[in-house]
Biopython code that builds the backbone (N, CA, C, O; Angstrom):
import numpy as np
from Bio.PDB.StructureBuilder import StructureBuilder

atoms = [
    (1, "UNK", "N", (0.843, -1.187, 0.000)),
    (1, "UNK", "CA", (0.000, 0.000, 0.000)),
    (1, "UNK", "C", (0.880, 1.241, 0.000)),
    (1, "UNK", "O", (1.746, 1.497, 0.837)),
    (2, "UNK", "N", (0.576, 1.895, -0.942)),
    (2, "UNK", "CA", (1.227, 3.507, -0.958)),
    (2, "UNK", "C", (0.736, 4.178, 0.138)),
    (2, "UNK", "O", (-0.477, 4.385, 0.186)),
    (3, "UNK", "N", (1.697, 4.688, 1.332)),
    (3, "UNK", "CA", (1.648, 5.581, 2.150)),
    (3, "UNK", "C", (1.116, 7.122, 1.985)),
    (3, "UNK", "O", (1.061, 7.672, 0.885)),
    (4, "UNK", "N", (0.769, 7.688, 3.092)),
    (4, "UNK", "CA", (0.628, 9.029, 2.510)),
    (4, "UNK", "C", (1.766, 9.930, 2.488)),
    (4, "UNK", "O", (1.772, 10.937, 1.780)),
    (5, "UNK", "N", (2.798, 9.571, 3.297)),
    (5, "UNK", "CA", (4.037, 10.215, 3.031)),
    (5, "UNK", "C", (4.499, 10.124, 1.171)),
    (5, "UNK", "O", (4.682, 11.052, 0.383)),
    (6, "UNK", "N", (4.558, 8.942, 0.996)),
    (6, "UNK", "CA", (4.921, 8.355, -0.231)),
    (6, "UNK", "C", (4.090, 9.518, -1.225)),
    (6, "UNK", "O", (4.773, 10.281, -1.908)),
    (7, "UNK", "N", (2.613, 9.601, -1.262)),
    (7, "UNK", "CA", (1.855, 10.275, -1.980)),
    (7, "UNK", "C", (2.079, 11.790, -2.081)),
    (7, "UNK", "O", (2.035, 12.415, -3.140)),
    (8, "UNK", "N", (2.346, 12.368, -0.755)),
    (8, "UNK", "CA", (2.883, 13.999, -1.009)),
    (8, "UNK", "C", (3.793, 14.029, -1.544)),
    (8, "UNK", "O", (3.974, 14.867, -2.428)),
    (9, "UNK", "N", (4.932, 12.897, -1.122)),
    (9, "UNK", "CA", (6.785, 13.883, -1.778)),
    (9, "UNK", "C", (5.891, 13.386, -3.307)),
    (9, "UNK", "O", (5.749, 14.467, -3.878)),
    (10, "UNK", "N", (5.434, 12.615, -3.943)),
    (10, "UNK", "CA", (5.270, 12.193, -4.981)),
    (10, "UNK", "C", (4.673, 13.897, -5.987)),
    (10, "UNK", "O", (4.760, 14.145, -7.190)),
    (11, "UNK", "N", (4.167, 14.652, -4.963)),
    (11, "UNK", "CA", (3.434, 15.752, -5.243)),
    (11, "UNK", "C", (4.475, 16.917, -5.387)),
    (11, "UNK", "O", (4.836, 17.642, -6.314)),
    (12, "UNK", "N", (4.797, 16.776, -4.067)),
    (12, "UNK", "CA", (5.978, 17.750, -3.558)),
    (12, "UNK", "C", (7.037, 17.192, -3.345)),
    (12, "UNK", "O", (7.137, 16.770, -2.193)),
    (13, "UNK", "N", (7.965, 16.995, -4.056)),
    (13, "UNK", "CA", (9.378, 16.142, -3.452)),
    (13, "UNK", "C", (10.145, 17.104, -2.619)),
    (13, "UNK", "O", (11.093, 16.553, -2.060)),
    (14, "UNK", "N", (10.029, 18.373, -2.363)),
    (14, "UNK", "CA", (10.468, 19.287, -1.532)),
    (14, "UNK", "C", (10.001, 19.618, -0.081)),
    (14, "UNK", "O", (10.620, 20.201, 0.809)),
    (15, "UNK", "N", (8.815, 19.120, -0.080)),
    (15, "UNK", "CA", (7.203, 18.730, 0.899)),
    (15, "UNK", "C", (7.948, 18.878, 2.614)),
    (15, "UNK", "O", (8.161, 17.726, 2.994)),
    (16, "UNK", "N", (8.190, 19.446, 3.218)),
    (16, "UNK", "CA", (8.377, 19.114, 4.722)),
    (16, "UNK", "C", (6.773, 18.963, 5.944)),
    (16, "UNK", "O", (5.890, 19.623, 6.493)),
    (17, "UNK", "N", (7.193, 17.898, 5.809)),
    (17, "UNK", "CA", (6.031, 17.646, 6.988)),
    (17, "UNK", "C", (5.615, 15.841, 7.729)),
    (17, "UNK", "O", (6.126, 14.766, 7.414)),
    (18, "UNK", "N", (4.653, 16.095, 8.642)),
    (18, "UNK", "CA", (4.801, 15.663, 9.436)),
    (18, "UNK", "C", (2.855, 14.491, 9.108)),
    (18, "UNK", "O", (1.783, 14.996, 8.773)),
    (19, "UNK", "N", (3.090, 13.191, 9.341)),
    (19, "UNK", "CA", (1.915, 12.677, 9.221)),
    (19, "UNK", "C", (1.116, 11.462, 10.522)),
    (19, "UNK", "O", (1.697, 10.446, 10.904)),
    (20, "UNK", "N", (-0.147, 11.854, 10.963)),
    (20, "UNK", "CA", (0.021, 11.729, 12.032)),
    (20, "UNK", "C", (-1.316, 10.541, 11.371)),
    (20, "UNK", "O", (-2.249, 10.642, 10.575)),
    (21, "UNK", "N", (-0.804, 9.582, 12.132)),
    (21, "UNK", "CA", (-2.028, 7.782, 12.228)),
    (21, "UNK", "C", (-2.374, 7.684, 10.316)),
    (21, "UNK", "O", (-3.410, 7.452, 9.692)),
    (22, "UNK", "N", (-1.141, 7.946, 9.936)),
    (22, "UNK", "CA", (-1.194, 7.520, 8.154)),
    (22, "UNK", "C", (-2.605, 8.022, 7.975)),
    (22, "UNK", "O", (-3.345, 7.149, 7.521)),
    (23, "UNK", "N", (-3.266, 9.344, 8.236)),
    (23, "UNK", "CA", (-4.680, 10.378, 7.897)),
    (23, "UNK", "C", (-4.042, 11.299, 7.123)),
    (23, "UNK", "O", (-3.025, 11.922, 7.427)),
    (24, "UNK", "N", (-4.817, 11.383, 5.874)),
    (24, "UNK", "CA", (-4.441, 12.526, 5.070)),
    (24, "UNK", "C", (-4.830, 13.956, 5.540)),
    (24, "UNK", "O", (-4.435, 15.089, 5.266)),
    (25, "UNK", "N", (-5.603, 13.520, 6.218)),
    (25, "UNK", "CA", (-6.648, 15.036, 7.293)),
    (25, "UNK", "C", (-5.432, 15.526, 8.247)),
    (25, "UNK", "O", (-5.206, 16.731, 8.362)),
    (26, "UNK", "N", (-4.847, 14.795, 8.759)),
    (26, "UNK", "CA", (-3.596, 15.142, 9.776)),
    (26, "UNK", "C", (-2.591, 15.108, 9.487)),
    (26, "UNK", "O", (-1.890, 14.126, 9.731)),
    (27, "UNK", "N", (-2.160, 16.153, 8.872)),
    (27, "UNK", "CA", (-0.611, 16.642, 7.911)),
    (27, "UNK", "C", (-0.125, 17.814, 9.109)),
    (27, "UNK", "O", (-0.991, 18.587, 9.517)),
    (28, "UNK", "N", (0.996, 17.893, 9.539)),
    (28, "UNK", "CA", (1.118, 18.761, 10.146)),
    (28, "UNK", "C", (2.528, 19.542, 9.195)),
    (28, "UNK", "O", (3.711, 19.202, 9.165)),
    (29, "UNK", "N", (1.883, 20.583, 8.551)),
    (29, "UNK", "CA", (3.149, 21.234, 7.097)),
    (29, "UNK", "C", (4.340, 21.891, 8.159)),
    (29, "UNK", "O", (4.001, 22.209, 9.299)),
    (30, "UNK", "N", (5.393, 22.023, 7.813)),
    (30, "UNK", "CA", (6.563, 22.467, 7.952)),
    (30, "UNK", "C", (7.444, 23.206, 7.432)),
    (30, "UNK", "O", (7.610, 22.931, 6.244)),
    (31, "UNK", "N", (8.250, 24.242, 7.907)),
    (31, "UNK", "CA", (8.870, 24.907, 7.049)),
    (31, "UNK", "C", (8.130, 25.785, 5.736)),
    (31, "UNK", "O", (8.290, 25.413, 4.573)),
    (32, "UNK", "N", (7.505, 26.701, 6.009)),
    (32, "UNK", "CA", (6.513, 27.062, 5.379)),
    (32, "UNK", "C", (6.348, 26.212, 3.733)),
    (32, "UNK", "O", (6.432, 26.717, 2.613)),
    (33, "UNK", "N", (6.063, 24.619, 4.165)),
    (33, "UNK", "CA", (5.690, 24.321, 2.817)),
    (33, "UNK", "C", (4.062, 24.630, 2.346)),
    (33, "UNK", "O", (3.216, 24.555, 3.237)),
    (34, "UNK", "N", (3.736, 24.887, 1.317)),
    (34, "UNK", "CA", (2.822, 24.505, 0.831)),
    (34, "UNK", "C", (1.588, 23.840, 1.466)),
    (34, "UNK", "O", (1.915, 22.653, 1.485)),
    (35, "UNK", "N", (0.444, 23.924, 1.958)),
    (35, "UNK", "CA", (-0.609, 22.063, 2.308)),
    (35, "UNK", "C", (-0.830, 22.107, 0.746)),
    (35, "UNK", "O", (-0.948, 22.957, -0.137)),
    (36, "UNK", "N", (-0.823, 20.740, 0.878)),
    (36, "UNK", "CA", (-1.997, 19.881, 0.033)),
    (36, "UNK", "C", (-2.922, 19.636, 0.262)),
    (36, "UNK", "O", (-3.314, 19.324, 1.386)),
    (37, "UNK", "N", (-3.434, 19.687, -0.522)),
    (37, "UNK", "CA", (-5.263, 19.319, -0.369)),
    (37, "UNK", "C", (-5.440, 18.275, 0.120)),
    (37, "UNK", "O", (-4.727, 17.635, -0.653)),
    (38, "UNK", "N", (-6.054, 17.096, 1.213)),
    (38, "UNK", "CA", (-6.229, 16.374, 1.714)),
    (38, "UNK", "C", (-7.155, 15.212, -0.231)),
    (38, "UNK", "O", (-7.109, 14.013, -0.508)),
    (39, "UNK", "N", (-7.607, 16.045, -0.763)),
    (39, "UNK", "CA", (-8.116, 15.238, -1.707)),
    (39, "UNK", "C", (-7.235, 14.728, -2.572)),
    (39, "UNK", "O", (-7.288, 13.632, -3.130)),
    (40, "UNK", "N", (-6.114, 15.879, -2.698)),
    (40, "UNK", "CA", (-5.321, 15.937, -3.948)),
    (40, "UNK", "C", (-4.595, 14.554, -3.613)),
    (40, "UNK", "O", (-4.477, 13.629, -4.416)),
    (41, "UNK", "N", (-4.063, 14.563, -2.114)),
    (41, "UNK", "CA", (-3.294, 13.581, -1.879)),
    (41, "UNK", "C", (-3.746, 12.132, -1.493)),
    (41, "UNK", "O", (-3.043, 11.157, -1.224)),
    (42, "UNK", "N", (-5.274, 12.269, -1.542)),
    (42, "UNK", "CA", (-5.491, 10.675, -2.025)),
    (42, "UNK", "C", (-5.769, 10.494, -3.446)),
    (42, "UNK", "O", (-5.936, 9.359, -3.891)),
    (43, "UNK", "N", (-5.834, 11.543, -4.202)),
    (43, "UNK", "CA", (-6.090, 11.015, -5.572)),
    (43, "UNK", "C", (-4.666, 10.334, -5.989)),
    (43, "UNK", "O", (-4.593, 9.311, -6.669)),
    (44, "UNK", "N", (-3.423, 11.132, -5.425)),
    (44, "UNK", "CA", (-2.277, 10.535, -6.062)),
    (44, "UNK", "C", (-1.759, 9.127, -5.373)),
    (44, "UNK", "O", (-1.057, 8.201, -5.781)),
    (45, "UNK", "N", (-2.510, 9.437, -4.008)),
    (45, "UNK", "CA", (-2.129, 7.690, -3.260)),
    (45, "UNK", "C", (-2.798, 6.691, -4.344)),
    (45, "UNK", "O", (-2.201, 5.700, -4.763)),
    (46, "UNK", "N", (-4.556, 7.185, -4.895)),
    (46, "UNK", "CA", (-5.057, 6.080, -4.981)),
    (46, "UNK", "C", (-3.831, 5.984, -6.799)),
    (46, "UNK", "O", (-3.451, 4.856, -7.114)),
    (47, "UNK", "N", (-3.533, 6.820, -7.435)),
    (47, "UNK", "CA", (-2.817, 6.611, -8.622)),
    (47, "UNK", "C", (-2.071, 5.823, -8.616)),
    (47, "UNK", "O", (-2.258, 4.796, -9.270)),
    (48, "UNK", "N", (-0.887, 6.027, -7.829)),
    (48, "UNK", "CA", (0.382, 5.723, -6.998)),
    (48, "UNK", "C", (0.047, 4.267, -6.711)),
    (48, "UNK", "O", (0.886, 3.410, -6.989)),
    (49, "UNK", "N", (-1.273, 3.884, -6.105)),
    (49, "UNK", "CA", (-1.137, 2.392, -5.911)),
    (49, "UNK", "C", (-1.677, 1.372, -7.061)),
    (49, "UNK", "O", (-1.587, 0.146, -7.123)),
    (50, "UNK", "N", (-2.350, 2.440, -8.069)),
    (50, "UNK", "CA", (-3.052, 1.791, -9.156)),
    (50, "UNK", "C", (-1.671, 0.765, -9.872)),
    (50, "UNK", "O", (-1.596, -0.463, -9.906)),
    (51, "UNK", "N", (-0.482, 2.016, -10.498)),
    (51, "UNK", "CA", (0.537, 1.908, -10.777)),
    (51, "UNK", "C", (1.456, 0.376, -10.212)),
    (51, "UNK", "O", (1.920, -0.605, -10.794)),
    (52, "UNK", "N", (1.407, 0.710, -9.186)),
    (52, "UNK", "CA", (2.089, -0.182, -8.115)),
    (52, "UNK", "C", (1.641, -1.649, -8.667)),
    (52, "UNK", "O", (2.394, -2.604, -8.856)),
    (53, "UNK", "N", (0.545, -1.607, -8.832)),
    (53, "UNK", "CA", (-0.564, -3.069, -8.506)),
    (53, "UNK", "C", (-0.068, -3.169, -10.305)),
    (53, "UNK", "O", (0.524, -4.160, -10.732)),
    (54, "UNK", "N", (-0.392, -2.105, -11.098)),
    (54, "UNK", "CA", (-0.658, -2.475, -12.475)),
    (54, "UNK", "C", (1.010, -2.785, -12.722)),
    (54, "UNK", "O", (1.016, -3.628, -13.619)),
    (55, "UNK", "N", (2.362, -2.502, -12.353)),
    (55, "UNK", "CA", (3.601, -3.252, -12.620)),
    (55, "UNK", "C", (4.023, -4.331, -11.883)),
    (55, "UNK", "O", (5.235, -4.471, -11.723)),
    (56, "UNK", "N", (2.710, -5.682, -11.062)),
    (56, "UNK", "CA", (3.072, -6.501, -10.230)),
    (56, "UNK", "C", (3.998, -7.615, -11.258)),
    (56, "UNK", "O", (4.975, -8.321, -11.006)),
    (57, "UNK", "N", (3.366, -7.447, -12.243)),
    (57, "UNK", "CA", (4.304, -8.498, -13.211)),
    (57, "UNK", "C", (6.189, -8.433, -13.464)),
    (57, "UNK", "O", (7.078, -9.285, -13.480)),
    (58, "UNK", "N", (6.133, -6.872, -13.639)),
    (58, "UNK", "CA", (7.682, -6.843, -13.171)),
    (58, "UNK", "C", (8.423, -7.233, -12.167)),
    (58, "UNK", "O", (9.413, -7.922, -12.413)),
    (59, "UNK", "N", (8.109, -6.882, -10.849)),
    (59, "UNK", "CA", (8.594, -7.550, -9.442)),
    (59, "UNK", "C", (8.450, -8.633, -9.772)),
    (59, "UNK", "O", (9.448, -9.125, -9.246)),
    (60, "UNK", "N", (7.831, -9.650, -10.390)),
    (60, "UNK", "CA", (7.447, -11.249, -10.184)),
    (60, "UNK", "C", (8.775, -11.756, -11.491)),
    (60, "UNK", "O", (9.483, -12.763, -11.489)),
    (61, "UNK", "N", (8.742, -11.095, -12.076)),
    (61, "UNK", "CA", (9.791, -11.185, -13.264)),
    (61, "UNK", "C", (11.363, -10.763, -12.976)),
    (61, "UNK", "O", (12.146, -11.440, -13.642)),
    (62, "UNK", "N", (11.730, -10.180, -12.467)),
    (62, "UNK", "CA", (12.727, -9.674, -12.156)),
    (62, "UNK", "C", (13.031, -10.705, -10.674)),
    (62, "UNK", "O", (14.181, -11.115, -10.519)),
    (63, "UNK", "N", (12.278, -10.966, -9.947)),
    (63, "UNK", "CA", (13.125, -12.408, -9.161)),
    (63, "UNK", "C", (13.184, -13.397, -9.627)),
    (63, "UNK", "O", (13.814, -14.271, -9.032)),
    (64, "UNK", "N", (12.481, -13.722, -11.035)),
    (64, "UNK", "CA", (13.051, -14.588, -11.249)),
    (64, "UNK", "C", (14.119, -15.076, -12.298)),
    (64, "UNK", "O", (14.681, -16.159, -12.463)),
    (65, "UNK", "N", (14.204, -13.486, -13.144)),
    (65, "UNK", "CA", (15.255, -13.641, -13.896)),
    (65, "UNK", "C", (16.506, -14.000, -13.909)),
    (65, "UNK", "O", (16.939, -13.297, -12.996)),
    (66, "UNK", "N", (17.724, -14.819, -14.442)),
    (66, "UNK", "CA", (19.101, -14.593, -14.025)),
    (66, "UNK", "C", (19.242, -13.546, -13.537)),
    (66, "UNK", "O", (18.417, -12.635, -13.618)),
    (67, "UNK", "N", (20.635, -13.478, -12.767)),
    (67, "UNK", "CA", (21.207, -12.342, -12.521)),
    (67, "UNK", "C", (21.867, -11.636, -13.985)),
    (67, "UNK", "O", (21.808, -12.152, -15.101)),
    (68, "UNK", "N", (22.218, -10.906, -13.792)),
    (68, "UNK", "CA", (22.823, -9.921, -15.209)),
    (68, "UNK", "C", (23.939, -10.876, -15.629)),
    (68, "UNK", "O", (24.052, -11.290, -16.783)),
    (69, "UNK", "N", (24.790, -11.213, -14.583)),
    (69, "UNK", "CA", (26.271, -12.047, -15.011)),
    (69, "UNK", "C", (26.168, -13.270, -15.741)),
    (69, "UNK", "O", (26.963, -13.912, -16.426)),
    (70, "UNK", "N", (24.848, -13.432, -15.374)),
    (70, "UNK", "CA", (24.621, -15.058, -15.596)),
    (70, "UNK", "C", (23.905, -14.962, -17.227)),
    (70, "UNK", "O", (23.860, -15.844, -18.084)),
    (71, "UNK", "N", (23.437, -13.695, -17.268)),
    (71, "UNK", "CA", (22.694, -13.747, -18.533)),
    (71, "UNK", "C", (23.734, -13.384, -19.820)),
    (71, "UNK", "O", (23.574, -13.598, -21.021)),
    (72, "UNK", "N", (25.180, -12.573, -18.902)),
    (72, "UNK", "CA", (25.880, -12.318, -19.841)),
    (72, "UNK", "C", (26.930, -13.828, -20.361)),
    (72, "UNK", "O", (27.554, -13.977, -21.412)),
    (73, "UNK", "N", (26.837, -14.532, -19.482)),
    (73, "UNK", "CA", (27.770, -16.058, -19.384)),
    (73, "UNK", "C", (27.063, -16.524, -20.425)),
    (73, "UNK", "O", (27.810, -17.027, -21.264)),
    (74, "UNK", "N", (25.541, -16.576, -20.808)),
    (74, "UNK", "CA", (24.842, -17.684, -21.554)),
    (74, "UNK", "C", (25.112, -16.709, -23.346)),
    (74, "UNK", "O", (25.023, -17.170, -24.484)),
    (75, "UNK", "N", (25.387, -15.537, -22.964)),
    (75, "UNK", "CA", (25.182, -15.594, -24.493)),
    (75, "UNK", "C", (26.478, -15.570, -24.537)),
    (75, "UNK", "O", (26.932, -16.284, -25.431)),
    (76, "UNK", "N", (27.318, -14.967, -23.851)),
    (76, "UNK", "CA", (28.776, -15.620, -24.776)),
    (76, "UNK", "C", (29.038, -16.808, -25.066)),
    (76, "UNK", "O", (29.817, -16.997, -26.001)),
    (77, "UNK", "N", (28.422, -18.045, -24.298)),
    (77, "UNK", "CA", (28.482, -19.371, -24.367)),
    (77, "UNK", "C", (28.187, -19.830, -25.556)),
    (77, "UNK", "O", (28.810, -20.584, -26.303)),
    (78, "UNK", "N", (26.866, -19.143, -25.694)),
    (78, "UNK", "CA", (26.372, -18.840, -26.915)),
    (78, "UNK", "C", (26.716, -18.856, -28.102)),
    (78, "UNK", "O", (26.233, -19.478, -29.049)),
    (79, "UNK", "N", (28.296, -17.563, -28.007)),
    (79, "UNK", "CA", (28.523, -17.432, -28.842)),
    (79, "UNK", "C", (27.658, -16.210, -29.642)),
    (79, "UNK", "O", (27.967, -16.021, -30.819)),
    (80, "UNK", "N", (26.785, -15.528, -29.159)),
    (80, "UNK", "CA", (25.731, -14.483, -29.661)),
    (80, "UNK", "C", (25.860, -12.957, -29.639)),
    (80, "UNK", "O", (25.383, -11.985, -30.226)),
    (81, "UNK", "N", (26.914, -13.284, -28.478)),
    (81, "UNK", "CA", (27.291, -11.657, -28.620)),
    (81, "UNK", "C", (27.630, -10.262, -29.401)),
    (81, "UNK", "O", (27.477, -9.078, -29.101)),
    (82, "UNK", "N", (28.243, -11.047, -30.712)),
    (82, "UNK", "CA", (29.017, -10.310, -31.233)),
    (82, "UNK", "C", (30.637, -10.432, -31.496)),
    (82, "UNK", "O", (31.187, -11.167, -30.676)),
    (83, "UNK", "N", (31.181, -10.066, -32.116)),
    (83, "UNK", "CA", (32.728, -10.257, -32.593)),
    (83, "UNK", "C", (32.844, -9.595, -31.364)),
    (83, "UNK", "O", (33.136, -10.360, -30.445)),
    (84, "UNK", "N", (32.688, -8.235, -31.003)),
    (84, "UNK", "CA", (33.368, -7.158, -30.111)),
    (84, "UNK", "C", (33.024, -7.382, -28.960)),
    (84, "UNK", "O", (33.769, -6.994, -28.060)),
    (85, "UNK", "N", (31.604, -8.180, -28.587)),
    (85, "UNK", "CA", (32.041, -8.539, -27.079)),
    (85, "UNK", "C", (32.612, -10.169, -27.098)),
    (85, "UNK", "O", (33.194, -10.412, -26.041)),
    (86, "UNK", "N", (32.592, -11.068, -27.823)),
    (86, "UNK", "CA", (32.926, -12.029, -27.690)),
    (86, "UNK", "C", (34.453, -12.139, -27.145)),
    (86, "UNK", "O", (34.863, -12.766, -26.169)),
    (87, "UNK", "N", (35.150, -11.357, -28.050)),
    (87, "UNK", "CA", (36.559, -10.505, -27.671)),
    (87, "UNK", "C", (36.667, -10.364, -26.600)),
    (87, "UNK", "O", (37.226, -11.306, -26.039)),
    (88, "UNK", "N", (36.285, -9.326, -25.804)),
    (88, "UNK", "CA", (36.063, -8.500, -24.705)),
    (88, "UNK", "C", (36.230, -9.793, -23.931)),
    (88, "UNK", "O", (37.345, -10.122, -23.527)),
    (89, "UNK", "N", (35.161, -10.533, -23.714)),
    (89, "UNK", "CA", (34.772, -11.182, -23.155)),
    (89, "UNK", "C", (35.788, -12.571, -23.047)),
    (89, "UNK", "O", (35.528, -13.475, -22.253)),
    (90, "UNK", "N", (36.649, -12.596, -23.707)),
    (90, "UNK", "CA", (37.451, -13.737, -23.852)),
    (90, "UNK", "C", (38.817, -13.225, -23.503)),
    (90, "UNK", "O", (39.548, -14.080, -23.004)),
    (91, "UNK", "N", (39.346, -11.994, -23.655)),
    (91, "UNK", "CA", (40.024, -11.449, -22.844)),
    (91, "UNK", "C", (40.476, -11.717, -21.793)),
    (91, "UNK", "O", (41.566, -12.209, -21.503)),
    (92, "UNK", "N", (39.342, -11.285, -20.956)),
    (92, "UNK", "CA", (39.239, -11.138, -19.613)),
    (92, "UNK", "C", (39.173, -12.888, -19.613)),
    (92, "UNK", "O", (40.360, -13.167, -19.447)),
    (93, "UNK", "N", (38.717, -13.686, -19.671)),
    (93, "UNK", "CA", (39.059, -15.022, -19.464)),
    (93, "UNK", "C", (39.983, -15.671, -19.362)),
    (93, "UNK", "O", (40.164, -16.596, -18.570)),
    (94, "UNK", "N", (41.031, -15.052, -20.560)),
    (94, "UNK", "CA", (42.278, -15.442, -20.760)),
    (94, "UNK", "C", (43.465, -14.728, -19.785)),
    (94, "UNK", "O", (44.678, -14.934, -19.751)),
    (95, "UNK", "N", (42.895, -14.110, -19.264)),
    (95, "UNK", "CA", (43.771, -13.248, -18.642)),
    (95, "UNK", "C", (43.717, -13.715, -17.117)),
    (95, "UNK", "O", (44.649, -13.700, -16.313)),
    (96, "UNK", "N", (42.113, -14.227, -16.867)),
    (96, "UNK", "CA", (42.032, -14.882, -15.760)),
    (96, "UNK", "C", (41.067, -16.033, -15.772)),
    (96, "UNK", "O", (39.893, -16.237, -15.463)),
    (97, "UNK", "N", (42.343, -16.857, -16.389)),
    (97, "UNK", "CA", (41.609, -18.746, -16.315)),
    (97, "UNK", "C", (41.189, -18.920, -15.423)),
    (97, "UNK", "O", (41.264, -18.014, -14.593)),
    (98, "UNK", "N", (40.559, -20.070, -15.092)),
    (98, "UNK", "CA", (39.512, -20.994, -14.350)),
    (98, "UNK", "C", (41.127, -21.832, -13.840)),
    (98, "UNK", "O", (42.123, -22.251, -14.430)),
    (99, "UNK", "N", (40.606, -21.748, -12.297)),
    (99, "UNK", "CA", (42.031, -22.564, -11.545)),
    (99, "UNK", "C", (41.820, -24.047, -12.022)),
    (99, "UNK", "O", (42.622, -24.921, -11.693)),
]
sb = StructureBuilder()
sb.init_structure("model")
sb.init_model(0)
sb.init_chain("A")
sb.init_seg("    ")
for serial, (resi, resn, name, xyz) in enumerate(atoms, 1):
    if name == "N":
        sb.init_residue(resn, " ", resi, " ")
    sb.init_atom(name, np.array(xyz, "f"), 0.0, 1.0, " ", f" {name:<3s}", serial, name[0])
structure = sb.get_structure()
């Protein structure tokens, strides 16, 4: 769940203030910032979590992808890389074999 802290800086990333029992009604502003509208800042919570919910497929994808190293191991294995990283990439191998 998107916080309401989360929802103001999202508004105001400059925003100083203070939020009392996660109530958008109980903002206590700071440093002469700005208030927000108590509406404004659930319209952007409720956005903010629409967002959230509508990229769940990425988070679910991204744990389970290789890591980057591992994805770069399979295509040189491959052989797919390219002349110029295949190079690169064999370089550094040769330079530091497998004990």
């Amino acid at each position: 769940m998107t916080d309401i802290a989360q929802s103001i800086l999202a508004i105001n990333p400059n925003a100083k203030f203070t939020v009392f029992a996660e109530d958008a009604s109980n903002v206590k502003w700071h440093d002469n910032t700005t208030p927000i509208a108590e509406a404004d800042i659930l319209a952007k919570q409720a956005e903010l979590q629409a967002d959230y919910e509508a990229k769940e497929y990425q988070r679910k994808r991204a744990s389970e992808y290789p890591s980057i190293g591992d994805q770069l191991d399979m295509i040189y294995k491959a052989g797919q890389g390219g002349d110029a990283f295949q190079a690169a990439i064999q370089a550094v191998k040769d330079k530091y074999p497998k004990g």
